[in-house]
PyMOL CGO cylinders between C-alpha atoms (Angstrom):
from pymol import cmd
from pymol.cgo import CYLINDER

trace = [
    CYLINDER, 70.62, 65.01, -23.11, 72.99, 68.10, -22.79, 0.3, 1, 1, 1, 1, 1, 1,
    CYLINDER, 72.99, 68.10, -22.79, 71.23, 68.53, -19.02, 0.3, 1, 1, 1, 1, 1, 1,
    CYLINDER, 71.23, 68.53, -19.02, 72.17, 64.89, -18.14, 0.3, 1, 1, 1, 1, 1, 1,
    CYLINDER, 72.17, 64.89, -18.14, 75.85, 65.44, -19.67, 0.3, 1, 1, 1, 1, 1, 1,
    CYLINDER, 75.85, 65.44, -19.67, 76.52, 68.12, -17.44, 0.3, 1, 1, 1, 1, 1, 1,
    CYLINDER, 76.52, 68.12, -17.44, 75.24, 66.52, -14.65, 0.3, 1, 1, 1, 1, 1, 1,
    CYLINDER, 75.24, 66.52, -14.65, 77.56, 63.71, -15.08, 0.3, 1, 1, 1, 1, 1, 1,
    CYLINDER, 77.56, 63.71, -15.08, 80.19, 65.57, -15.62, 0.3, 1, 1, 1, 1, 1, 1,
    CYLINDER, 80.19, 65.57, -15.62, 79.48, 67.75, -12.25, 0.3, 1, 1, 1, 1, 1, 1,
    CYLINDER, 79.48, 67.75, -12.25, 79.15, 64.34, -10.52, 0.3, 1, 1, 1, 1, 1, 1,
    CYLINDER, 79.15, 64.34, -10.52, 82.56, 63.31, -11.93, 0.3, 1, 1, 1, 1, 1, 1,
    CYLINDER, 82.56, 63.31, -11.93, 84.52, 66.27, -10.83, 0.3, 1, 1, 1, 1, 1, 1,
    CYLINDER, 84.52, 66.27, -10.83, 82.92, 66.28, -7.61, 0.3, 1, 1, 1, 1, 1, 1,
    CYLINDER, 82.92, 66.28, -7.61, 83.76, 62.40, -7.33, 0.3, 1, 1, 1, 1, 1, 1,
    CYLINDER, 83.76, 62.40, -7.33, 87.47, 62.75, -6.72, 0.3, 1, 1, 1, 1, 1, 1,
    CYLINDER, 87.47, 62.75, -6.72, 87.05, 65.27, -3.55, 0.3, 1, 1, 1, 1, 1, 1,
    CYLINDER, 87.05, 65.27, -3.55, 84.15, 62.95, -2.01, 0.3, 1, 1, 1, 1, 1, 1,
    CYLINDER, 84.15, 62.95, -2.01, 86.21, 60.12, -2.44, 0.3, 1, 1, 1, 1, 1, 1,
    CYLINDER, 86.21, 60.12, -2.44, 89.11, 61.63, -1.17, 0.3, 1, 1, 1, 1, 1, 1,
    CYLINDER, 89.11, 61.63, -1.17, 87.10, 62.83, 2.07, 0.3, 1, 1, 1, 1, 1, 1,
    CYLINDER, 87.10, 62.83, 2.07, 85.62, 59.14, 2.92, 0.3, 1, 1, 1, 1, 1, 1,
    CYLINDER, 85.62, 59.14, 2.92, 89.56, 57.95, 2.32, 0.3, 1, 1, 1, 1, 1, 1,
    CYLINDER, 89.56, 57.95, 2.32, 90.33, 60.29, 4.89, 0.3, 1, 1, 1, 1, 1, 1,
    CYLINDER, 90.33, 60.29, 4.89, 87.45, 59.55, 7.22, 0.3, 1, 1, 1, 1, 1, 1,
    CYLINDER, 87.45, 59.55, 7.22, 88.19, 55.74, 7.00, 0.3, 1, 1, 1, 1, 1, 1,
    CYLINDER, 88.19, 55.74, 7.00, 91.62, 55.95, 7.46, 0.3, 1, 1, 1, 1, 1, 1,
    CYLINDER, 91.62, 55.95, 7.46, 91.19, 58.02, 11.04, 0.3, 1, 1, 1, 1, 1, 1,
    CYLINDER, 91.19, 58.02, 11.04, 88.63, 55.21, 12.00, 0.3, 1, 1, 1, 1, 1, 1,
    CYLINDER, 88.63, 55.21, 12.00, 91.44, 52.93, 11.66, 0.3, 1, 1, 1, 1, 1, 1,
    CYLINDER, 91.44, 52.93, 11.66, 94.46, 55.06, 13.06, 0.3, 1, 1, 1, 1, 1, 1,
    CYLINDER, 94.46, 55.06, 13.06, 94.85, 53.74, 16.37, 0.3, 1, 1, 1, 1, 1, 1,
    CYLINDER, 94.85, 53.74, 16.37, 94.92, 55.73, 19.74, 0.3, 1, 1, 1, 1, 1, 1,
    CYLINDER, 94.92, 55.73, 19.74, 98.61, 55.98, 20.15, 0.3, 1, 1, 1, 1, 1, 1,
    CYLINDER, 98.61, 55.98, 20.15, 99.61, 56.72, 16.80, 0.3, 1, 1, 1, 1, 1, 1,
    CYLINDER, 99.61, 56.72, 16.80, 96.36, 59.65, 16.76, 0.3, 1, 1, 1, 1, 1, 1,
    CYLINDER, 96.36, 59.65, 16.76, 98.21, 60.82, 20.46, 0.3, 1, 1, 1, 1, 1, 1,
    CYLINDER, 98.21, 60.82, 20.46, 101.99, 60.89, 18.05, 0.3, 1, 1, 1, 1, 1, 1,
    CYLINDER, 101.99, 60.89, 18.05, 99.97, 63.13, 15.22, 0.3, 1, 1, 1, 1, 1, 1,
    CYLINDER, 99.97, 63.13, 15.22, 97.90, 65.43, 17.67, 0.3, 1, 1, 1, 1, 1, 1,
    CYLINDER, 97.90, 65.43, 17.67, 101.33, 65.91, 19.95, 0.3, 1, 1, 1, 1, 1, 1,
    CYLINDER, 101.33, 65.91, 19.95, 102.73, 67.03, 16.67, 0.3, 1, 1, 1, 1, 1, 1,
    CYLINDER, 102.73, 67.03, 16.67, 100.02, 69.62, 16.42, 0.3, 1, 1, 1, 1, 1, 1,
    CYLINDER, 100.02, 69.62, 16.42, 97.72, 67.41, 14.02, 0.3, 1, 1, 1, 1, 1, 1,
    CYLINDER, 97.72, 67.41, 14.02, 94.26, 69.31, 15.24, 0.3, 1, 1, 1, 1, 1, 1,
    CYLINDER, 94.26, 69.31, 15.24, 92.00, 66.87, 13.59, 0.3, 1, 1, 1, 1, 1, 1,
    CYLINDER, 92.00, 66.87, 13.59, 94.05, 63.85, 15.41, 0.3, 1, 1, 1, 1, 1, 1,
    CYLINDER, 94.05, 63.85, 15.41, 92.98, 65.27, 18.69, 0.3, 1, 1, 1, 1, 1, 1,
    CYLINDER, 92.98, 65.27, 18.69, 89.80, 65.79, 17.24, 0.3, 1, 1, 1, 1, 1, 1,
    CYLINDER, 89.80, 65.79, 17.24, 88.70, 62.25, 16.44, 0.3, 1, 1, 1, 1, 1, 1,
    CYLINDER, 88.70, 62.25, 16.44, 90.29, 61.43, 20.01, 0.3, 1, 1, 1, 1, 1, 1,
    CYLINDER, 90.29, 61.43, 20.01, 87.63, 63.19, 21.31, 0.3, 1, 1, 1, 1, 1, 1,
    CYLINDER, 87.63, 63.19, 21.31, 85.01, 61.73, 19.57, 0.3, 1, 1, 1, 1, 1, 1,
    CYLINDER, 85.01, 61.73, 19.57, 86.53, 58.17, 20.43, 0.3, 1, 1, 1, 1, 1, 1,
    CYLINDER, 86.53, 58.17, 20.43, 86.54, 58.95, 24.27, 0.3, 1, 1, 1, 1, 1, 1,
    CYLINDER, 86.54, 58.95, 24.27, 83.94, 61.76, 24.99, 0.3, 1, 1, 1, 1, 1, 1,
    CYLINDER, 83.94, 61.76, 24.99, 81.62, 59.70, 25.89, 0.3, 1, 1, 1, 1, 1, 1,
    CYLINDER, 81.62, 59.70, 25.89, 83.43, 57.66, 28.27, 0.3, 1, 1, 1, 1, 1, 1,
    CYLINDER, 83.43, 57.66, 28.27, 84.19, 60.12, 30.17, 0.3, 1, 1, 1, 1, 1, 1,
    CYLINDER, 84.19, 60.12, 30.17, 80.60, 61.78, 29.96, 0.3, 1, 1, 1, 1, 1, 1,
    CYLINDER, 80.60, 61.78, 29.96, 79.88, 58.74, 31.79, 0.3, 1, 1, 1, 1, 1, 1,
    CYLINDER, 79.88, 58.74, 31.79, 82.49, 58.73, 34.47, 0.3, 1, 1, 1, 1, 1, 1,
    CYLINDER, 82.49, 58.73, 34.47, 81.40, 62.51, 34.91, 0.3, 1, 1, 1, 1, 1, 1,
    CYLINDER, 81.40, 62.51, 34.91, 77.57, 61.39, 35.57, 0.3, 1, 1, 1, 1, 1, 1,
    CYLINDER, 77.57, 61.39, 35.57, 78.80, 59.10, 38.34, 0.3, 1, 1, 1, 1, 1, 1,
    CYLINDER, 78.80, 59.10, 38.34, 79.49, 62.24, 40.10, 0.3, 1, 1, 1, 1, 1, 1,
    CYLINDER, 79.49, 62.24, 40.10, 77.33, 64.63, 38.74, 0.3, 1, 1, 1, 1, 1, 1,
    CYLINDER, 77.33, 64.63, 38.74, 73.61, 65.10, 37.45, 0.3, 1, 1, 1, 1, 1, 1,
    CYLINDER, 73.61, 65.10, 37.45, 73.85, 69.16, 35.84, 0.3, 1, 1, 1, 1, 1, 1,
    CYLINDER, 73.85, 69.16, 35.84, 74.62, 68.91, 32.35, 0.3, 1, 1, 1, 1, 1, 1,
    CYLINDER, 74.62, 68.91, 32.35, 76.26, 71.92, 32.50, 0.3, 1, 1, 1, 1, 1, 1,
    CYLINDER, 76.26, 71.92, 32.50, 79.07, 69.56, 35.30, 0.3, 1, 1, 1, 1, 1, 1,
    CYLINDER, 79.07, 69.56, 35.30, 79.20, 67.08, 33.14, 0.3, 1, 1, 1, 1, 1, 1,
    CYLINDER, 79.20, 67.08, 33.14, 80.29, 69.24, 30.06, 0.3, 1, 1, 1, 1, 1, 1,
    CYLINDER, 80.29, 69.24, 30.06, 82.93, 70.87, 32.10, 0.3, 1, 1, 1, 1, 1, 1,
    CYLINDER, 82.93, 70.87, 32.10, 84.49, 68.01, 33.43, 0.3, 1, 1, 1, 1, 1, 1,
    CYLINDER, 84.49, 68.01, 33.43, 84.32, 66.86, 30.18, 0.3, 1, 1, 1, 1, 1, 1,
    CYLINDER, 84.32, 66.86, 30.18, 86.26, 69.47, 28.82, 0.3, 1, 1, 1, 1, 1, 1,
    CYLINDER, 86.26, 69.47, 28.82, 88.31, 69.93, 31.52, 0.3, 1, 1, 1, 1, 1, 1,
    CYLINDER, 88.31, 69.93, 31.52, 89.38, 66.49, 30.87, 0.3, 1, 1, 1, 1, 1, 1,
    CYLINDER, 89.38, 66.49, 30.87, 90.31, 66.53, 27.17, 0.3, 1, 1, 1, 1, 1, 1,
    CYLINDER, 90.31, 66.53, 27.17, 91.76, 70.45, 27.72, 0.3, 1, 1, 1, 1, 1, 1,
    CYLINDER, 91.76, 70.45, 27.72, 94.43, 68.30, 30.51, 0.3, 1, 1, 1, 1, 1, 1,
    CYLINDER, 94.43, 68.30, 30.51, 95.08, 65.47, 28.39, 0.3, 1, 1, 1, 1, 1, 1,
    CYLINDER, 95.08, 65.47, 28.39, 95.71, 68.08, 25.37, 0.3, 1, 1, 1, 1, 1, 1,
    CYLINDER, 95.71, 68.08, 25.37, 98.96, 69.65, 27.22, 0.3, 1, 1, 1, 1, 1, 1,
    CYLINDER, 98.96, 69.65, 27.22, 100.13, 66.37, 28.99, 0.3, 1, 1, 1, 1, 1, 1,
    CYLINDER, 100.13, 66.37, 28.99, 100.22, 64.44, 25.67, 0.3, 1, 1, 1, 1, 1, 1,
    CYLINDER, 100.22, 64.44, 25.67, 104.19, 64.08, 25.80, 0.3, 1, 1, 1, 1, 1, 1,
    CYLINDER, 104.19, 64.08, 25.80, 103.53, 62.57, 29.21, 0.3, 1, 1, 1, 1, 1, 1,
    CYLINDER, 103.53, 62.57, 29.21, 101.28, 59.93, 27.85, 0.3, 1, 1, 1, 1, 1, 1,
    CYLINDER, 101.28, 59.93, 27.85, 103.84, 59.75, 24.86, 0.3, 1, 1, 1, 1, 1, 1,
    CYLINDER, 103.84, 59.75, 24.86, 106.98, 59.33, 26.87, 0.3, 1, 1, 1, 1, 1, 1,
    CYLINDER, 106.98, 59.33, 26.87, 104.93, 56.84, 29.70, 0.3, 1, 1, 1, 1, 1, 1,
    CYLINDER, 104.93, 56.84, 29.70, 104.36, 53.08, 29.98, 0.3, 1, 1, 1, 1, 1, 1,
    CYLINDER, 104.36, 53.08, 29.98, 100.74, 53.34, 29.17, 0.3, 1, 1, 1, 1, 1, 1,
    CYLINDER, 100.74, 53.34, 29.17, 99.34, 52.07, 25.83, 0.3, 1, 1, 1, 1, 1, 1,
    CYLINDER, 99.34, 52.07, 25.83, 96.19, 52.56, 26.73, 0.3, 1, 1, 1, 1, 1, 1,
    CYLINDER, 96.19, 52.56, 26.73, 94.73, 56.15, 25.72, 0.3, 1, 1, 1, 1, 1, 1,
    CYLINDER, 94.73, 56.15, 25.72, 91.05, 54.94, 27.22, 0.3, 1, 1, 1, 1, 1, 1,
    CYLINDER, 91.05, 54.94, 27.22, 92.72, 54.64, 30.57, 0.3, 1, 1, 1, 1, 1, 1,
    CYLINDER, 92.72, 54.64, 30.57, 94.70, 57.48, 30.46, 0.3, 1, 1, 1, 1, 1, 1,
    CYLINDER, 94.70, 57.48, 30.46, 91.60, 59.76, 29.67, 0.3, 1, 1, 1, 1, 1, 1,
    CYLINDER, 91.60, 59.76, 29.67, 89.51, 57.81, 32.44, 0.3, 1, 1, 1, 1, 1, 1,
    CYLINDER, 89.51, 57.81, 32.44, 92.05, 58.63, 35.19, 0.3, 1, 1, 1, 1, 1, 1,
    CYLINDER, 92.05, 58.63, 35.19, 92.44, 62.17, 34.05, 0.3, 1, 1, 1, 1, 1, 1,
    CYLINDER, 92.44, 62.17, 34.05, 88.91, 62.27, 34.10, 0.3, 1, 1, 1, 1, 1, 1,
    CYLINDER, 88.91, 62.27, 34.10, 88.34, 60.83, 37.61, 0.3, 1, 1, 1, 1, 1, 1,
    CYLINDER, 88.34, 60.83, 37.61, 90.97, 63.53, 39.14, 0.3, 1, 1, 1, 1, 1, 1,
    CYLINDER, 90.97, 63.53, 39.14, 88.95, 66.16, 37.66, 0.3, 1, 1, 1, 1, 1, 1,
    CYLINDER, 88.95, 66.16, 37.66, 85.62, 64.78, 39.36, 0.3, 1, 1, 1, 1, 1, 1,
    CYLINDER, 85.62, 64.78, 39.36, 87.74, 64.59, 42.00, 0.3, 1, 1, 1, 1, 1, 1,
    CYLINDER, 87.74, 64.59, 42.00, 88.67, 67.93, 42.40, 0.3, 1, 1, 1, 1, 1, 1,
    CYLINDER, 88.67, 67.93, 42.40, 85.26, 68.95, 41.42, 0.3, 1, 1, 1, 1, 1, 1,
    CYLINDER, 85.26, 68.95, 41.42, 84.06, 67.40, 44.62, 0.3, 1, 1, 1, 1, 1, 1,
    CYLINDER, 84.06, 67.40, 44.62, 86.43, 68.66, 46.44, 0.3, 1, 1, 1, 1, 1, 1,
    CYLINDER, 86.43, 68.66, 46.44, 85.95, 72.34, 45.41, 0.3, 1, 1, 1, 1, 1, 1,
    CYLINDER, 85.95, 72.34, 45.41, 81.70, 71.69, 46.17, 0.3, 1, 1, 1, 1, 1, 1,
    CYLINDER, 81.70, 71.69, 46.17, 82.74, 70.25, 49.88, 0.3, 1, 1, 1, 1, 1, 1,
    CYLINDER, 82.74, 70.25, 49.88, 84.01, 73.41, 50.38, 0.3, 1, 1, 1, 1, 1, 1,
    CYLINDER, 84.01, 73.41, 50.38, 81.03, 75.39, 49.73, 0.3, 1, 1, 1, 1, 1, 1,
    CYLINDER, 81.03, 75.39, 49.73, 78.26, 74.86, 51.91, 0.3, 1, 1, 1, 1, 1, 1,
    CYLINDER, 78.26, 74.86, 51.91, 75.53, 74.81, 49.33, 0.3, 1, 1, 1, 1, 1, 1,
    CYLINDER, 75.53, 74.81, 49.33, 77.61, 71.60, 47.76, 0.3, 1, 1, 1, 1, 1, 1,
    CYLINDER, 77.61, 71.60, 47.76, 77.60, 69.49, 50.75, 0.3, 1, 1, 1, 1, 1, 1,
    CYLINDER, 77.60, 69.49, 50.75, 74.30, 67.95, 50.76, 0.3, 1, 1, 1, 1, 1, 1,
    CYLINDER, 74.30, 67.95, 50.76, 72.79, 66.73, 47.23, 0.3, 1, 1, 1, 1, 1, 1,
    CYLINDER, 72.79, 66.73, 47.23, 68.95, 65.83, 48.50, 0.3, 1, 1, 1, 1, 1, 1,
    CYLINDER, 68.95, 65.83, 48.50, 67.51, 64.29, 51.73, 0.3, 1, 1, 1, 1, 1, 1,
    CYLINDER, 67.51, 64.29, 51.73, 66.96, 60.48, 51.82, 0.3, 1, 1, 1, 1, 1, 1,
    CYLINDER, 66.96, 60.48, 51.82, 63.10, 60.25, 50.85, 0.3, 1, 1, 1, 1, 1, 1,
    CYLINDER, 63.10, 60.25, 50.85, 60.77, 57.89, 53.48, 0.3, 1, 1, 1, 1, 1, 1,
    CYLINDER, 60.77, 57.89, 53.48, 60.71, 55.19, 50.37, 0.3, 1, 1, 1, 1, 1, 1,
    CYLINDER, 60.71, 55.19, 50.37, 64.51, 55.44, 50.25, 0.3, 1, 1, 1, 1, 1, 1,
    CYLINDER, 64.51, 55.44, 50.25, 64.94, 54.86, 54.26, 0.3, 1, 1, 1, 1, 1, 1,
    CYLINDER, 64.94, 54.86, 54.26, 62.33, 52.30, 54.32, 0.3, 1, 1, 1, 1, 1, 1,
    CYLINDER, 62.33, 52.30, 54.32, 64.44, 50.01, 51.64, 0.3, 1, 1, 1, 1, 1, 1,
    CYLINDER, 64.44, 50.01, 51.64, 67.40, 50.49, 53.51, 0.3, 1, 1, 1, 1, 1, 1,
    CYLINDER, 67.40, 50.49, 53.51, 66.08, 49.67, 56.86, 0.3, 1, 1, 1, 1, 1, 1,
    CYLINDER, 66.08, 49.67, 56.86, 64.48, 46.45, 55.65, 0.3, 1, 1, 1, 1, 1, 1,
    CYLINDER, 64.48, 46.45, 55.65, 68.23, 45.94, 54.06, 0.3, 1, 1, 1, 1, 1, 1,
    CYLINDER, 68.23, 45.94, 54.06, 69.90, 46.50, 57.01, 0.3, 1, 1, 1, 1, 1, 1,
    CYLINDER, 69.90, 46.50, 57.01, 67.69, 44.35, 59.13, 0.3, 1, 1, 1, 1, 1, 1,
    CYLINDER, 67.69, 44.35, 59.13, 68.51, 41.52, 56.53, 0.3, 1, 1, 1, 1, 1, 1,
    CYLINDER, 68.51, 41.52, 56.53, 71.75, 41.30, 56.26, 0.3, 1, 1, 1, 1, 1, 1,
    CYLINDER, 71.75, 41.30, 56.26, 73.11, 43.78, 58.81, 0.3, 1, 1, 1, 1, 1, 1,
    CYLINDER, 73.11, 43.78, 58.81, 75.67, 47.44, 57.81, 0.3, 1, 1, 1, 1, 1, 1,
    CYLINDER, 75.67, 47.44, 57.81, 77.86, 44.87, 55.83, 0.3, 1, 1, 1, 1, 1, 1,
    CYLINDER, 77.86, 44.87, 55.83, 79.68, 45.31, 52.42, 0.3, 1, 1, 1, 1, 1, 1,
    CYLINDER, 79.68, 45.31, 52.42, 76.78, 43.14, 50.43, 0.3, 1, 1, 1, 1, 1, 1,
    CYLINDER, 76.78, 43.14, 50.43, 73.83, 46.02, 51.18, 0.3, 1, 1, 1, 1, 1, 1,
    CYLINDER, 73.83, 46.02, 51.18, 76.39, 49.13, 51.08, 0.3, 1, 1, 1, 1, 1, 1,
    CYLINDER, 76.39, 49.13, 51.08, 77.56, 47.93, 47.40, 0.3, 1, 1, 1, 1, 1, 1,
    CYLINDER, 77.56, 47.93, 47.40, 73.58, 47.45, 46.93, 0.3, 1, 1, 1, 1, 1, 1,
    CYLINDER, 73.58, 47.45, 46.93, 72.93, 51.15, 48.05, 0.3, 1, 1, 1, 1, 1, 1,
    CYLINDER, 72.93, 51.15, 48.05, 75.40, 52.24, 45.92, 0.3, 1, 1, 1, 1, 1, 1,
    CYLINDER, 75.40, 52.24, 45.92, 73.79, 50.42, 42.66, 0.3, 1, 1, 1, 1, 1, 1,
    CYLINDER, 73.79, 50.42, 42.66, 70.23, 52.28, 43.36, 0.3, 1, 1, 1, 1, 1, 1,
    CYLINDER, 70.23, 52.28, 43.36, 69.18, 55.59, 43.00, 0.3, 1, 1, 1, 1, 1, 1,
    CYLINDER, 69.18, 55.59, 43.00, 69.85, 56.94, 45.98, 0.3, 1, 1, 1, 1, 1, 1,
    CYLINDER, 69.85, 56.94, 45.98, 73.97, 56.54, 45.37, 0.3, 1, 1, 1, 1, 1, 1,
    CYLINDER, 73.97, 56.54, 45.37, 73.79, 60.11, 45.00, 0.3, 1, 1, 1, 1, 1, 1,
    CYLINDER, 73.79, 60.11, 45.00, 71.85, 61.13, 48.03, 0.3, 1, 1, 1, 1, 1, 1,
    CYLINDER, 71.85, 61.13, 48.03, 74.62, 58.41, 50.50, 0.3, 1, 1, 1, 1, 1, 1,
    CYLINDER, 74.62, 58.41, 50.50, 78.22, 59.15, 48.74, 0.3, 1, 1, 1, 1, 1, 1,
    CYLINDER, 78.22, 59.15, 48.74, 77.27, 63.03, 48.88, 0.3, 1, 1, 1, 1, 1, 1,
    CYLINDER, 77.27, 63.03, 48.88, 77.58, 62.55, 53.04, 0.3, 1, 1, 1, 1, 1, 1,
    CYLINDER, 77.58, 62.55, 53.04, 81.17, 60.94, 52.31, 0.3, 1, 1, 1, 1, 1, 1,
    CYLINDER, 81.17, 60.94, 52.31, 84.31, 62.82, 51.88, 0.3, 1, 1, 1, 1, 1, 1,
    CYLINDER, 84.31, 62.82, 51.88, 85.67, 63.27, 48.24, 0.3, 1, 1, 1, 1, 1, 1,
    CYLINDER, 85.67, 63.27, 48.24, 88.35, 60.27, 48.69, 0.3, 1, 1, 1, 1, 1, 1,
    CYLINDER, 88.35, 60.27, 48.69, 85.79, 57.96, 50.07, 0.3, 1, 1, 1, 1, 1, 1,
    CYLINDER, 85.79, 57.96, 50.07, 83.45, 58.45, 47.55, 0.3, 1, 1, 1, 1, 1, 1,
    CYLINDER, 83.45, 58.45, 47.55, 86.11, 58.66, 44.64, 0.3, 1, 1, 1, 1, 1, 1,
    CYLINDER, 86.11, 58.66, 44.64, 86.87, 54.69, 45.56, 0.3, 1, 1, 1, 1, 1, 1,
    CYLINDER, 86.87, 54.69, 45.56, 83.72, 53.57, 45.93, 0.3, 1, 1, 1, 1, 1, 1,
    CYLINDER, 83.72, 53.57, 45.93, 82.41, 54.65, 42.92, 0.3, 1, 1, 1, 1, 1, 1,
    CYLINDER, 82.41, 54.65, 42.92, 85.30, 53.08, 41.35, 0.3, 1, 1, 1, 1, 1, 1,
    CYLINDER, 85.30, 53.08, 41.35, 84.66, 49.89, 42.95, 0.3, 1, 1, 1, 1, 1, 1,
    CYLINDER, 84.66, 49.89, 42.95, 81.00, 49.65, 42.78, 0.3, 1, 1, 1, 1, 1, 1,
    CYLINDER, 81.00, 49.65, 42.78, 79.62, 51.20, 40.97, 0.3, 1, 1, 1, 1, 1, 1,
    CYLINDER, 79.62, 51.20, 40.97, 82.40, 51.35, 37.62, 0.3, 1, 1, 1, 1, 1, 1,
    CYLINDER, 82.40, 51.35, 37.62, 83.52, 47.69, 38.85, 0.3, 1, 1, 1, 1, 1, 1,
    CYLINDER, 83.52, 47.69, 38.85, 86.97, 48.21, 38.78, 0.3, 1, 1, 1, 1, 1, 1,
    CYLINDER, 86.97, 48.21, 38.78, 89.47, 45.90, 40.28, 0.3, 1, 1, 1, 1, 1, 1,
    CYLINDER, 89.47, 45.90, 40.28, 91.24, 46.64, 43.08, 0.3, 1, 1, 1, 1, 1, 1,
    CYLINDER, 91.24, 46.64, 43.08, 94.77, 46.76, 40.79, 0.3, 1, 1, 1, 1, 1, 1,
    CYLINDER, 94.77, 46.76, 40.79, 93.15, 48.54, 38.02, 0.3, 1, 1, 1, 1, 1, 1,
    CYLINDER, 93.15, 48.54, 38.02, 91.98, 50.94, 40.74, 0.3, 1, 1, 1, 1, 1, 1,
    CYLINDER, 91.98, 50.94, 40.74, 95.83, 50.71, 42.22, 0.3, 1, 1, 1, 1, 1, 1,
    CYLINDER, 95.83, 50.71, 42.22, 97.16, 51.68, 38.48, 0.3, 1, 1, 1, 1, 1, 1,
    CYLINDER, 97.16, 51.68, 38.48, 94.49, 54.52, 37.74, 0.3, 1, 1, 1, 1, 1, 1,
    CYLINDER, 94.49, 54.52, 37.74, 96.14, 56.67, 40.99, 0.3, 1, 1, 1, 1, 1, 1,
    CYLINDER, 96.14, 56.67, 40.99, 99.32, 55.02, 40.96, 0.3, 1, 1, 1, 1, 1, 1,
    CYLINDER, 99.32, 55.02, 40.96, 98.74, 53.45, 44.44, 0.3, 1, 1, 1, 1, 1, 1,
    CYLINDER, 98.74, 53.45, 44.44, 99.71, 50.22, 45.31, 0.3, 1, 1, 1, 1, 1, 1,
    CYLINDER, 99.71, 50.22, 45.31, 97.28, 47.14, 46.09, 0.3, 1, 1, 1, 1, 1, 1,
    CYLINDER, 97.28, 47.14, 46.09, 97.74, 47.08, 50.19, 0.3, 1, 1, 1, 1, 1, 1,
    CYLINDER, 97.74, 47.08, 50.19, 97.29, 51.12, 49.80, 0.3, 1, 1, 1, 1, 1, 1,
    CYLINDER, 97.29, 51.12, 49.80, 93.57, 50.66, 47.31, 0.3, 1, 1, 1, 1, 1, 1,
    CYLINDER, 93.57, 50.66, 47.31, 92.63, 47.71, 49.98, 0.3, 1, 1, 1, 1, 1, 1,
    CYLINDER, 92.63, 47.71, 49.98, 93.15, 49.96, 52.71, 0.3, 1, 1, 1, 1, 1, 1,
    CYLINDER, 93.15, 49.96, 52.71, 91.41, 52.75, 51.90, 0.3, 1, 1, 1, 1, 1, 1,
    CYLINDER, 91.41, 52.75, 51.90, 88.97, 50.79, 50.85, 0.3, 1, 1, 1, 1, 1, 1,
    CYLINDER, 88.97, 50.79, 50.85, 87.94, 49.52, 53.59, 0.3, 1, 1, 1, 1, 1, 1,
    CYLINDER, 87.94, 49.52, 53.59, 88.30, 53.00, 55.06, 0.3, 1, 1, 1, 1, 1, 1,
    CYLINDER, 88.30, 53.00, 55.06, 85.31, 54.08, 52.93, 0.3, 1, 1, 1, 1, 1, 1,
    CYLINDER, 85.31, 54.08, 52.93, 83.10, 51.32, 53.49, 0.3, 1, 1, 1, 1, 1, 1,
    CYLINDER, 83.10, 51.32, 53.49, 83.53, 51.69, 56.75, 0.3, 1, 1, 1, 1, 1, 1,
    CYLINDER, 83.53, 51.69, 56.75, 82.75, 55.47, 56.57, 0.3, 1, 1, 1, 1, 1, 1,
    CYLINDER, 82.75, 55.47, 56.57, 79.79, 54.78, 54.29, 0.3, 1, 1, 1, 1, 1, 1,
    CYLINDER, 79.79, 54.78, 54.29, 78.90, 51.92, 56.69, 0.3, 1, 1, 1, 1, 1, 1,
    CYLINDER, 78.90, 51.92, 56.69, 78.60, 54.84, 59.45, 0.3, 1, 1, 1, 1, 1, 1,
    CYLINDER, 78.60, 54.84, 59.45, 75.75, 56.33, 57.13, 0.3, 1, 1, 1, 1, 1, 1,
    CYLINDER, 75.75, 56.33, 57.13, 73.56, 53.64, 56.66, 0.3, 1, 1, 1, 1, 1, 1,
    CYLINDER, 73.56, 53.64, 56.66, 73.96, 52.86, 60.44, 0.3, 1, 1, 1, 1, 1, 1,
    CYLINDER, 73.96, 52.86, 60.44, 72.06, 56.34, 60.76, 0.3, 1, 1, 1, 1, 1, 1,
    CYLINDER, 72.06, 56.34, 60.76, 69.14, 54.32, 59.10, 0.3, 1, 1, 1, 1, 1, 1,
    CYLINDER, 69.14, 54.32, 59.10, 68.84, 51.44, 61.60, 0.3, 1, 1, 1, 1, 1, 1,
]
cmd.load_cgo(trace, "trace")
């Protein structure tokens, strides 16, 4: 009987701190983005924290778009969040309510860059050679329905994505992704890089036509 006592009252002293560590737990979950980017700008650690954990795998994501090394992925994915931690008064003092699109652009800069740095180096301007099965689907493709946007949006869905935007230059293959392969609009596209719509359209059709170049290799 004593045993159980004390193990009761053990539970009951320990209650208060458990309960006190789900209270705060549950009230992050509900704290939302903007009011975590006020706390963390204030030099709240944990704030920034649990923005992390909202958004790291969003941007894990964009990051594999680009990328297939872990070890990439992990540093654009830190690279991201380390950028976003000192521009937090610009995200404060900006139009944007949206944190997730904030982080997604700062994120797609950094892939950018990334690419950008690689073209430079000639050991990062080829990722792979198209294999036989690869250049026998897009053959067939292009005898289908011809180098237009319909099979170069298709190439861009398969596998070999990689292998075809690796031949474009870092702009070209920045947009496409964006378009085909994240399905962004053309004005979400426009607000991500502060362009405007004639500006996204034109370029656009600047890197289909440079992708289109590619596949022509293929017919």
């Amino acid at each position: 009987m004593d045993e159980q006592a004390d193990n009761s009252d053990r539970g009951a002293l320990a209650s208060p701190g458990h309960a006190a560590d789900a209270a705060v737990g549950a009230t992050a979950a509900d704290v939302s983005d903007v009011e975590l980017v006020s706390r963390a700008g204030a030099g709240d650690e944990p704030a920034f924290e649990e923005l992390f954990n909202r958004h790291r795998r969003r941007v894990s994501l964009i990051a594999g778009r680009f990328f297939r090394q872990r070890e990439q992925i992990e540093e654009i994915v830190q690279e991201s969040f380390m950028k976003a931690y000192f521009a937090l008064p610009d995200f404060a003092n900006g139009q944007e309510n949206s944190f997730a699109s904030w982080i997604a652009r700062i994120a797609f800069n950094a892939c950018y860059d990334e690419l950008r740095r690689l073209k430079r180096r000639p050991e990062g301007a080829a990722s792979g050679d198209i294999s036989e099965e690869e250049e026998a689907w897009l053959k067939s493709q292009l005898r289908d329905v011809g180098a237009g946007a319909d099979v170069e949006a298709a190439a861009i869905a398969r596998d070999l994505a990689d292998k075809l935007l690796a031949r474009l230059s870092p702009e070209d293959r920045l947009l496409l992704v964006m378009l085909d392969v994240e399905g962004m609009s053309v004005a979400e596209i426009g607000a991500s890089n502060k362009w405007s719509i004639s500006k996204v359209k034109v370029r656009a059709h600047r890197a289909r036509a440079s992708l289109r170049r590619v596949l022509e290799r293929f017919v």
